[in-house]
C-alpha positions as CSV (number, residue, x, y, z in Angstrom):
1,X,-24.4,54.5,58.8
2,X,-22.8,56.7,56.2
3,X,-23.3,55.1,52.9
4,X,-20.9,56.8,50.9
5,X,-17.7,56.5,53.9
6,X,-18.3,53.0,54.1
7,X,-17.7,52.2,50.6
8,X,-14.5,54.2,50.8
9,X,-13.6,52.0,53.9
10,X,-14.2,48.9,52.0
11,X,-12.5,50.0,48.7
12,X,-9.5,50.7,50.4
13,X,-9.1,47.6,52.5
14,X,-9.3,46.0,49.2
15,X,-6.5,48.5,47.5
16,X,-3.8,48.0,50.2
17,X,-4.8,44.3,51.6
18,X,-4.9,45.5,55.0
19,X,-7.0,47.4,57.9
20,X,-4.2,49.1,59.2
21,X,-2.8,50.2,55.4
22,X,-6.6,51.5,55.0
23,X,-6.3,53.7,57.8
24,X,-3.4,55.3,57.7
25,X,-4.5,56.0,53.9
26,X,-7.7,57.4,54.7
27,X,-6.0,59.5,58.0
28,X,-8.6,57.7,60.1
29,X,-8.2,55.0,63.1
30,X,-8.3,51.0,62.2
31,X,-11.1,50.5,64.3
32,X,-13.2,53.1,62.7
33,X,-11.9,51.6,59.1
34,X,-13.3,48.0,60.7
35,X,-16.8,49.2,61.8
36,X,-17.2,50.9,58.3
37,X,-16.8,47.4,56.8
38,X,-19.0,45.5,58.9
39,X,-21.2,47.9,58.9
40,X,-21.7,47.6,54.8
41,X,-21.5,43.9,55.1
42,X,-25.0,44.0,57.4
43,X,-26.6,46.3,55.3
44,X,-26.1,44.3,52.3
45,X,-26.3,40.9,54.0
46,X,-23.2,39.1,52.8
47,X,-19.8,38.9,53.8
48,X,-17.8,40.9,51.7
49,X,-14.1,39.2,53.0
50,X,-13.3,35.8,54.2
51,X,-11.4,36.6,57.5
52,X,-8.6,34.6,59.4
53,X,-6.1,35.5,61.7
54,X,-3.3,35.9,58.9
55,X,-5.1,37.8,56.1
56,X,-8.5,39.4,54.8
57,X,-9.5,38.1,51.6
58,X,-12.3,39.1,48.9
59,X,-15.4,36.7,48.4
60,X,-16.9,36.5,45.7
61,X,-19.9,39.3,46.1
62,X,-16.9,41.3,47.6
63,X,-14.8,41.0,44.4
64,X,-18.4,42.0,42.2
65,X,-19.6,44.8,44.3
66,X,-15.5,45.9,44.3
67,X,-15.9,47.2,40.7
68,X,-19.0,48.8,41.0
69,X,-17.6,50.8,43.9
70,X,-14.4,51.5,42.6
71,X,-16.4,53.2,39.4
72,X,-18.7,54.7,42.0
73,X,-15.8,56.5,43.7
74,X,-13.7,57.5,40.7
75,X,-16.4,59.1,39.3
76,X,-16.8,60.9,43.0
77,X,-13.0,61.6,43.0
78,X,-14.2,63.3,38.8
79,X,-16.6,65.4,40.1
80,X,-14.7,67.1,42.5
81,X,-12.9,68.8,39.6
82,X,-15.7,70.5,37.5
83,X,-15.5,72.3,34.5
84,X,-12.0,71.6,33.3
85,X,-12.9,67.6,31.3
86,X,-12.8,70.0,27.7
87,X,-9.4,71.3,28.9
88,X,-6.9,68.2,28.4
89,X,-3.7,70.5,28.4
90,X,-4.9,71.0,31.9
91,X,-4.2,67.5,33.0
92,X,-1.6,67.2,36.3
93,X,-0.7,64.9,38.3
94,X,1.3,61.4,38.0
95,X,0.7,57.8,36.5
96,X,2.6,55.0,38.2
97,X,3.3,52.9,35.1
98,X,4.8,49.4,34.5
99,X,5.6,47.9,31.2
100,X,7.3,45.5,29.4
101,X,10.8,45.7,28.3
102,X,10.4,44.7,25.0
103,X,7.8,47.3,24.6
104,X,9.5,49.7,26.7
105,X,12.2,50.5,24.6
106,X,11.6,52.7,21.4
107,X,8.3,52.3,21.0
108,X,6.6,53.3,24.4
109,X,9.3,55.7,24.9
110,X,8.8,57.5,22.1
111,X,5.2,57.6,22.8
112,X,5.9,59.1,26.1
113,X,7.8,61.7,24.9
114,X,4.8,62.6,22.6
115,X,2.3,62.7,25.3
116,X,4.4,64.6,27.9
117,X,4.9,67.4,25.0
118,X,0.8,67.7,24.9
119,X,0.5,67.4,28.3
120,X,3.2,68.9,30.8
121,X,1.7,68.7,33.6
122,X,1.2,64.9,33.5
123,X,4.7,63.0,35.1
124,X,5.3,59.4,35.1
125,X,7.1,57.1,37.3
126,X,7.7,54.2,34.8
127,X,9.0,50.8,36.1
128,X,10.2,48.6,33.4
129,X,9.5,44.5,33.9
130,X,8.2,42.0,32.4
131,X,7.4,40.9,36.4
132,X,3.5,40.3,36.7
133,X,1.7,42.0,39.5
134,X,-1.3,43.4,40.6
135,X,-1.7,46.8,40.5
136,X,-4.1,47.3,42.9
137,X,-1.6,45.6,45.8
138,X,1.1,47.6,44.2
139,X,0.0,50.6,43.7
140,X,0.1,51.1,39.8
141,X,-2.4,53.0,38.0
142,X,-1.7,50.7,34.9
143,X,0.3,48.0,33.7
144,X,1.6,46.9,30.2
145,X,1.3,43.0,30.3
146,X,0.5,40.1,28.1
147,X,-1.4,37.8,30.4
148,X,-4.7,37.8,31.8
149,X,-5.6,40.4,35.1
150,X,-4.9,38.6,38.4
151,X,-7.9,39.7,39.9
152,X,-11.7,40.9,39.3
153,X,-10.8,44.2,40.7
154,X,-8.9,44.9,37.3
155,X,-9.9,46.0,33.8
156,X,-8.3,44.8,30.8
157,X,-8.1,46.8,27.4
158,X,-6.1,44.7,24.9
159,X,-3.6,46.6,22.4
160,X,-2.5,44.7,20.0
161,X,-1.8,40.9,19.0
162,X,2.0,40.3,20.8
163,X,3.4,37.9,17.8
164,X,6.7,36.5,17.3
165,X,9.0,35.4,14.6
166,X,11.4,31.9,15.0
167,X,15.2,33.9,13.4
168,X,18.6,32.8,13.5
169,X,21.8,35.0,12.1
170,X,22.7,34.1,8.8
171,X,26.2,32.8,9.5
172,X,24.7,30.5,12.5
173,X,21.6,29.0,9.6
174,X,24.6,28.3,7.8
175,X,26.8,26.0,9.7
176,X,23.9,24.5,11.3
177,X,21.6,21.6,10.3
178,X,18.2,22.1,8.4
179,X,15.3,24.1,9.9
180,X,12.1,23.0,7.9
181,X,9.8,22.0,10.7
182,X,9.5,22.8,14.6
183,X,10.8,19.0,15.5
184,X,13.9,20.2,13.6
185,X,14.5,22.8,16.8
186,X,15.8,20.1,19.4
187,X,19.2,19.7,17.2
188,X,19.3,23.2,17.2
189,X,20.9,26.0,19.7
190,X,17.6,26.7,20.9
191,X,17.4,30.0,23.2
192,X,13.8,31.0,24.6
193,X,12.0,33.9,26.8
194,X,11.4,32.1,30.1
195,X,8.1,33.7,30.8
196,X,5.9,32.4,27.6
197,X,2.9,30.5,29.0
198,X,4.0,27.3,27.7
199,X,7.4,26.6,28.9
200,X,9.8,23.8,27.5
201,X,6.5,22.1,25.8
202,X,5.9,24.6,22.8
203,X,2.6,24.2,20.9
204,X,2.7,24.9,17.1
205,X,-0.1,25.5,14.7
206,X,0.2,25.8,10.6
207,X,-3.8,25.9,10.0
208,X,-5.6,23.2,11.3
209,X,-2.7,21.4,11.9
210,X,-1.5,21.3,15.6
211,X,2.4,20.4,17.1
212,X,4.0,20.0,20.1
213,X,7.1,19.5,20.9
214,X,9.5,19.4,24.0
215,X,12.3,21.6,23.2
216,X,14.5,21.9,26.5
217,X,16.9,25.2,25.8
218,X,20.7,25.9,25.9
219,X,19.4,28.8,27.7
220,X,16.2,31.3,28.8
221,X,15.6,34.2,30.1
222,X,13.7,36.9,30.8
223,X,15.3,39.9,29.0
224,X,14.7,39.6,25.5
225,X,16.8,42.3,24.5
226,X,19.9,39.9,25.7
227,X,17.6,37.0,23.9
228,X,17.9,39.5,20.3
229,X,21.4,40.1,20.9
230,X,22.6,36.3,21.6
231,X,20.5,35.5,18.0
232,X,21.8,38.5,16.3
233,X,25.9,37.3,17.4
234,X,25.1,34.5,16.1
235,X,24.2,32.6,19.5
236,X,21.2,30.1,18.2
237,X,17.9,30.4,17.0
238,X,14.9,32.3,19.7
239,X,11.4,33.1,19.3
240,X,11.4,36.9,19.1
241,X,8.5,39.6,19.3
242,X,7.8,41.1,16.4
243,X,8.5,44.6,17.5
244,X,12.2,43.3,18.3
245,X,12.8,41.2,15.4
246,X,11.4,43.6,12.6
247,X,14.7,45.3,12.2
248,X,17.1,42.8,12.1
249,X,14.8,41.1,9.3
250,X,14.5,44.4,7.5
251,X,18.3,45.1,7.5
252,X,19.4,41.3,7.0
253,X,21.4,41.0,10.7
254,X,18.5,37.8,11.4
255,X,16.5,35.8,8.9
256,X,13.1,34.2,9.5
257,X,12.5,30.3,10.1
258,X,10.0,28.2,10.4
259,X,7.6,30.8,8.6
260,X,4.4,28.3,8.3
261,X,4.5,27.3,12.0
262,X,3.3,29.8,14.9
263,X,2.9,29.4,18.7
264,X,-0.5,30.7,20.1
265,X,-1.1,34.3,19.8
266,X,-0.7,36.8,23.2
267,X,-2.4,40.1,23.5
268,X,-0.3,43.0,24.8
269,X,-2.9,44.8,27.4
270,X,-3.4,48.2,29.5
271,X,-4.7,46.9,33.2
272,X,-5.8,49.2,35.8
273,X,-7.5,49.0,38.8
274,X,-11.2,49.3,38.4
275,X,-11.3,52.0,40.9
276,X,-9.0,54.4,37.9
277,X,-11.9,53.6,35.2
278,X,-13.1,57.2,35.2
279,X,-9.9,59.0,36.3
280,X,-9.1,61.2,33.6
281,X,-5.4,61.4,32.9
282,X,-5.4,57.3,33.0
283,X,-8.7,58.1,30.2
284,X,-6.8,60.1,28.2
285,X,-3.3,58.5,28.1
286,X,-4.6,55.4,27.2
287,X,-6.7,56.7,24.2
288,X,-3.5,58.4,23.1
289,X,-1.8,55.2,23.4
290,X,-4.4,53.1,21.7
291,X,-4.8,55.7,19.1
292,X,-0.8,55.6,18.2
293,X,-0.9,51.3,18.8
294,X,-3.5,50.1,16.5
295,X,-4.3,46.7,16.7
296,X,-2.1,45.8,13.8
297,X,0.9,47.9,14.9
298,X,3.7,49.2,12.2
299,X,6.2,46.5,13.1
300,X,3.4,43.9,12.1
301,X,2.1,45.0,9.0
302,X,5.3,45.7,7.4
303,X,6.4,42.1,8.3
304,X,3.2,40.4,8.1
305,X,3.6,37.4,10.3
306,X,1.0,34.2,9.4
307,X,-2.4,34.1,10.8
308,X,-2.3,30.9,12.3
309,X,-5.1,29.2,13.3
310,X,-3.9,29.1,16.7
311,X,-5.9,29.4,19.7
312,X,-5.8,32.7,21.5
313,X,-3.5,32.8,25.1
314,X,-5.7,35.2,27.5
């Protein structure tokens, strides 16, 4: 048995969900793609996929010895490119990237622009969605997302703290009734991002003190630049990320309620297969990107949202 091949086998079965995908990746017939696997699964002893007539699926050593040989091979794939790791302007090649609209806009972009200056021969095929998927079935090298990785086959490097502000227009806080405490949101015009964690049944925290309360919306959805310019027209009041709301607040267009009170806090993370843990353009994008995202980001220090005592999400 070829050690080395049948790791390769066995990695990509588990990158493209499939025999036949293996193969035709690899340029090498199912069959032999098959005998690879089962080969490895003898010499270590345990099954490393739960088979049934519809689908192949990890077990559980499968999904742990996944990530050792993902790292085993990128650092193959590393070595076949000696000598240039001190030559970063060298870099080539292209990163299949999602991330999140609300990040996407300004901020990332502008970071892009940055990098692409230093390093030319990097392109990027950038999907923007807040839609969450595994990379490894779909064939990203990383995604920008604020909930946990699907799978064991992934690596999570948090970012920075994703927090939010509750903000209404001025003229809309005007002709509306009082906002002192979150209970006061169901007689409001109440519009919401659908794709927070906790639904209709939002969870606040002021210290020690912990809320909930059933706040069914005049509308959601999942762009939340429409969500910041239904608040800023005056539409109702939303739960916006700080790194949309900051302007508004800054130039007066949205004004901050419910100041005291916070939701749990989210994490905006890089994920990436395990199997990209050692390639180095993915290395050295995302140091660039953590180094220009500290974990207290501009946006947050400037506005300073309240440390809650809430429990982390993720």
């Amino acid at each position: 048995m070829d050690l080395f091949a049948s790791i390769e086998a066995f990695c990509r079965v588990v990158e493209t969900g499939s025999l036949g995908k293996a193969a035709q990746r690899m340029g090498v017939a199912k069959s032999m793609v098959a005998t690879r696997v089962q080969q490895l699964e003898k010499h270590l002893g345990v099954p490393l996929f739960h088979r049934s007539t519809r689908a192949m699926t990890l077990s559980e050593a499968g999904r742990k010895y996944y990530v050792e040989c993902a790292d085993l091979l990128a650092r193959a794939q590393e070595l076949g490119a000696p000598g240039d790791d001190d030559d970063e302007a060298a870099l080539t090649g292209k990163l299949s990237i999602q991330v999140l609209p609300g990040f996407a806009i300004g901020q990332f972009s502008t970071a892009l622009v940055d990098f692409c200056a230093q390093h030319p021969g990097v392109t990027f095929d950038v999907t923007v969605s807040d839609r969450l998927v595994d990379p490894v079935r779909e064939g990203f090298d990383l995604v920008f997302q604020i909930y946990p990785p699907v799978s064991d086959a992934l690596i999570e490097r948090r970012l920075f703290a994703h927090r939010g502000v509750f903000c209404a227009a001025a003229g809309y806080l005007r002709q509306a009734p009082p906002l002192r405490e979150p209970h006061d949101l169901i007689r409001h015009r109440f519009v919401r991002y659908s794709n927070y964690p906790w639904d209709d049944r939002w969870p606040f925290f002021r210290g020690e003190e912990r809320i909930e309360v059933s706040i069914p919306p005049i509308m959601k959805t999942n762009s939340v630049h429409l969500l910041f310019d239904y608040v800023v027209r005056g539409g109702g009041v939303a739960y916006l990320p700080t790194i949309l709301a900051a302007p508004g607040l800054a130039d007066g267009s949205l004004e901050r309620v419910l100041e005291e009170y916070s939701p749990p806090q989210l994490w905006l993370s890089a994920v990436y297969p395990a199997s990209h843990r050692s390639t180095k353009k993915l290395r050295i994008f995302l140091d660039f990107i953590c180094r220009r995202f500290p974990s207290e980001p501009a946006w947050d220090h400037e506005l300073r949202p309240p440390a809650a005592s809430a429990p982390i999400f993720g």
